[in-house]
N, C-alpha and C positions, 0 to 999 in steps of 0.2 A: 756882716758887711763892714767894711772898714773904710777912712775915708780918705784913702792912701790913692793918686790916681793909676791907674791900668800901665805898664811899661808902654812904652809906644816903638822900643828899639826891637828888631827881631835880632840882633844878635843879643841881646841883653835875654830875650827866649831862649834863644839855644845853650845858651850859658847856662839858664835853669834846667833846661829838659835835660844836659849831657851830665850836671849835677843830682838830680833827680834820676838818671839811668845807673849811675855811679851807687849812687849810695841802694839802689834795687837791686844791685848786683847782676846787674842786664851788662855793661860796660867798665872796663877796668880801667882806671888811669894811664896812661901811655902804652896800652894797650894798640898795635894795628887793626881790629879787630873792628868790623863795622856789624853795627846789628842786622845791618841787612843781608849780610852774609848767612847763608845756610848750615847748619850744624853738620860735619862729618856723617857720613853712613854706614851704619856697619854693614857686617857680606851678608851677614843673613837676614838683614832687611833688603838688603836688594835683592839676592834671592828671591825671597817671598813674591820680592816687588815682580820680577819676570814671572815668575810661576802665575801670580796674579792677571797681570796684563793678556799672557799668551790665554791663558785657562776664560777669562771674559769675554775676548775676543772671540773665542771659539764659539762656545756658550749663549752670545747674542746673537753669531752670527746663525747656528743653528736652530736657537729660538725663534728668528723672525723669520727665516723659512719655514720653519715649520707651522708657524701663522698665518704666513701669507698662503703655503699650499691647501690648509684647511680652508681660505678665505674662498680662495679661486676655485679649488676641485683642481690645481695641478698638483697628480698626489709626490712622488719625488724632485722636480724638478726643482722646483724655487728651494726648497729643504738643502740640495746638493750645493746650488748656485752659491746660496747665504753662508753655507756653511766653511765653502774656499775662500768669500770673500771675507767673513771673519777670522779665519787663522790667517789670510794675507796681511789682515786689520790688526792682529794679537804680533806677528812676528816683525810688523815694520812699530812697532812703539817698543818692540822688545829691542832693535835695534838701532831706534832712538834713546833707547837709554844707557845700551852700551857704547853710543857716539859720547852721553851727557855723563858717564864714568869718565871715561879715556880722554874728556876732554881738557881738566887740569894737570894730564902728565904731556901734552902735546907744549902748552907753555912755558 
């Protein structure tokens, strides 16, 4: 403990925190670059990323049909219902993320 009093300025904070990012190598000097910004994607993470999304979407949607119809005794029905409204669930996130690619070259 030291008996130095506490800054009381918040810029005199951010001057330490962007100092303390600097020297962590989170933030470069004259750098545009804000930490908040998201790191580049590569293809075949987003790949994966579709593949993923559509593949779950299916997958829940056929798993809780297939729950619900053991629950009830409706032996197909609820299984079919679940199962269109999950690839409807997998192919609109899949097409929310080809909106959230496309959307830095629309700028």
């Amino acid at each position: 403990m030291s008996a130095d009093p506490p800054p009381s300025s918040l810029k005199d904070l951010e001057a330490r925190l962007a100092e303390a990012r600097r020297r962590a190598g989170l933030e470069q000097e004259g750098s545009g670059a804000k930490p908040s910004d998201p790191p580049p994607s590569s293809s075949l993470g987003m790949a994966m990323r579709v593949g993923i999304e559509l593949t779950v979407g299916i997958a829940f949607g056929g798993a809780l049909g297939w729950y619900l119809d053991s629950w009830f005794g409706t032996t197909p029905i609820l299984l079919l219902l679940f199962f269109v409204l999950g690839t409807a669930a997998g192919l609109l996130n899949v097409m929310r993320l080809g909106r959230q690619i496309n959307a830095p070259d629309r700028k």
